[in-house]
N, C-alpha and C positions, 0 to 999 in steps of 0.2 A: 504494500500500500504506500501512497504518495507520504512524504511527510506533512506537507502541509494539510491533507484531507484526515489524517492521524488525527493530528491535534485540534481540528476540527471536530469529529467525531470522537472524541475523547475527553473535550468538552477544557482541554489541559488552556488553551486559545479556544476564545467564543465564534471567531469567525474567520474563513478559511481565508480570505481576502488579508486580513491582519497578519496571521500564519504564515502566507509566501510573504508579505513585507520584513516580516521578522527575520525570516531564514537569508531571502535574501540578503541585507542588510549584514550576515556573516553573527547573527547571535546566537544561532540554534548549532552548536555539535551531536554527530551523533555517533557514539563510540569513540568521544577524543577528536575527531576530524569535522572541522566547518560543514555542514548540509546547505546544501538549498533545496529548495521548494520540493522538486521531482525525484528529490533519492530517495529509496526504495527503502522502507524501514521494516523490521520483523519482528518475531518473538526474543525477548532476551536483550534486543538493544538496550544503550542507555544514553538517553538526553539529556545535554547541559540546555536550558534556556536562559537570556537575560532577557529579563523584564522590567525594564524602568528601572531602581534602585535594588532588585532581588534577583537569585539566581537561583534558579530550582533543578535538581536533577533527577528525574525518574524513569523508571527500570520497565522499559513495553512487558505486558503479561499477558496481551491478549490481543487479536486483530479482528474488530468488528466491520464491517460496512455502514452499521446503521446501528444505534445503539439508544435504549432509551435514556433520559439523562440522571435520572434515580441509580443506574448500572452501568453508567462513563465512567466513574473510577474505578472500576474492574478491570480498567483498560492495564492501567498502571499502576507503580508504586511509586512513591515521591521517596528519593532515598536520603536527599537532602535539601535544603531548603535555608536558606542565608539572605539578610540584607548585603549589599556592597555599597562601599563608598560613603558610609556613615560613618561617624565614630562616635560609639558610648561613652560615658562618664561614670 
């Protein structure tokens, strides 16, 4: 499956249009190596994304078509999850 229709359909990005902007853009890895849009992603992968000040990394566990959105986080596992570019006190 596309990456960008992934996290579309996994609900991780709300909408597919944002998803190829992000990838493109060189913030999405997948397994370590920059994605874009149309790399082919599968079971077992694992995504870095940057989003605005966060960086979330989750592990694919599953590849749906079409999913309802109460059962999108069965897609994946969030393994990590960080602000960047803050700094606490």
């Amino acid at each position: 499956m596309r990456l960008d229709k992934f996290l579309k359909v996994s609900r991780l990005i709300k909408r597919r249009t944002l998803a190829k902007e992000v990838s493109d853009q060189g913030r999405i890895l997948v397994n370590g190596k920059e994605a874009k849009a149309s790399t082919n992603v599968k079971v077992g992968d694992e995504l870095t994304i940057k989003l605005g000040q966060r960086m979330v990394t989750a592990k694919i566990e599953l590849i749906q078509e079409t999913t309802r959105k109460d059962a999108a986080a069965e897609m994946y596992t969030i393994i990590k999850e960080e602000r960047i570019g803050t700094t606490e006190f």
